[in-house]
C-alpha positions as CSV (number, residue, x, y, z in Angstrom):
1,X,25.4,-65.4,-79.6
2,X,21.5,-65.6,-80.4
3,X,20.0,-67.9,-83.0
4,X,18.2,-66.8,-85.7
5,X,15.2,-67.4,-84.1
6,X,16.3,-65.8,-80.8
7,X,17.1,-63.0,-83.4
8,X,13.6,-62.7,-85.2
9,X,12.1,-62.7,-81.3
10,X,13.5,-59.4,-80.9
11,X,11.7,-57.2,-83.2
12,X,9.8,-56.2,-81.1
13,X,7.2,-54.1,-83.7
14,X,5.5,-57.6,-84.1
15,X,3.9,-59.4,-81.8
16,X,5.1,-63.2,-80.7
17,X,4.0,-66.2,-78.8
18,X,7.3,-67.6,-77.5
19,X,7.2,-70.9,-77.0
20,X,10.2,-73.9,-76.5
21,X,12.0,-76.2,-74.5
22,X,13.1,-75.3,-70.8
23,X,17.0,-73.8,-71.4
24,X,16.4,-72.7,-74.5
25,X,16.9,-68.9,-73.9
26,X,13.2,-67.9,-73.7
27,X,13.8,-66.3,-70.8
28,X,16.7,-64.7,-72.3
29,X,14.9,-63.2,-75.0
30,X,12.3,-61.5,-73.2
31,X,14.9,-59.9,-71.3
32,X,16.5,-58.3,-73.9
33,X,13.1,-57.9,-76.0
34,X,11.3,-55.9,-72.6
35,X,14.6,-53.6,-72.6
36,X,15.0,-53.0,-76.2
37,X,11.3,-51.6,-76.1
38,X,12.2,-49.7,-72.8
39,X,15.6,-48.0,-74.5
40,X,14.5,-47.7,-78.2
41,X,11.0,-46.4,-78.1
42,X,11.4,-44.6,-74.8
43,X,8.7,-46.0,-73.4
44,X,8.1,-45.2,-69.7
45,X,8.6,-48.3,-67.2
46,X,5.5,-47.9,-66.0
47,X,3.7,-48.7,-69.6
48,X,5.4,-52.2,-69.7
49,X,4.0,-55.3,-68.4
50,X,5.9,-58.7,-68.4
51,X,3.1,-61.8,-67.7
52,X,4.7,-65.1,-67.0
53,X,2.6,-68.4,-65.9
54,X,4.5,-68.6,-62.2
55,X,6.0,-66.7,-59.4
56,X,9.5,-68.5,-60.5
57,X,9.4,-67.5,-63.7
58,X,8.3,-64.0,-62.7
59,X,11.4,-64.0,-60.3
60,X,14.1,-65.2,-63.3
61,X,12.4,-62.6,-66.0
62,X,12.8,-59.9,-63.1
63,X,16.6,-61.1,-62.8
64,X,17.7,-61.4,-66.5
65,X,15.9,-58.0,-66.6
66,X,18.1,-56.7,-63.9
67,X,21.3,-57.7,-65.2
68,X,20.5,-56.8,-68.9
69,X,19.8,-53.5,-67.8
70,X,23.5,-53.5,-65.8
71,X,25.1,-54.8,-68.8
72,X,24.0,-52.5,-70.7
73,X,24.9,-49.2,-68.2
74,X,28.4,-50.8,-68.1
75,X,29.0,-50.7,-71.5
């Protein structure tokens, strides 16, 4: 379940700085904003860039990406 403001992060027409407390689903919502831009506007992989601040959090975006995109072929 996504908060409202885990919500308003998704619209991804508008551009965001995302910024809060460690475990509060940023990570999360990047996940799902990257592949909602990849599946809604057919955008080509190659066209989309994630930039995170360490190789860690490049590692757990990478993941969450992963598995979103899993979920989502499962379903």
């Amino acid at each position: 379940m996504l908060t409202q403001y885990q919500q308003e992060a998704l619209d991804y027409k508008s551009h965001i700085l995302l910024s809060a407390n460690a475990g509060s689903g940023k990570t999360f919502v990047l996940a799902k904003r990257f592949v909602n831009i990849l599946l809604d506007d057919d955008v080509q992989l190659e066209n989309l860039v994630a930039i995170t601040f360490t190789d860690k959090a490049a590692g757990e975006l990478n993941k969450k990406i992963a598995n979103e995109i899993e979920e989502r072929i499962q379903n």
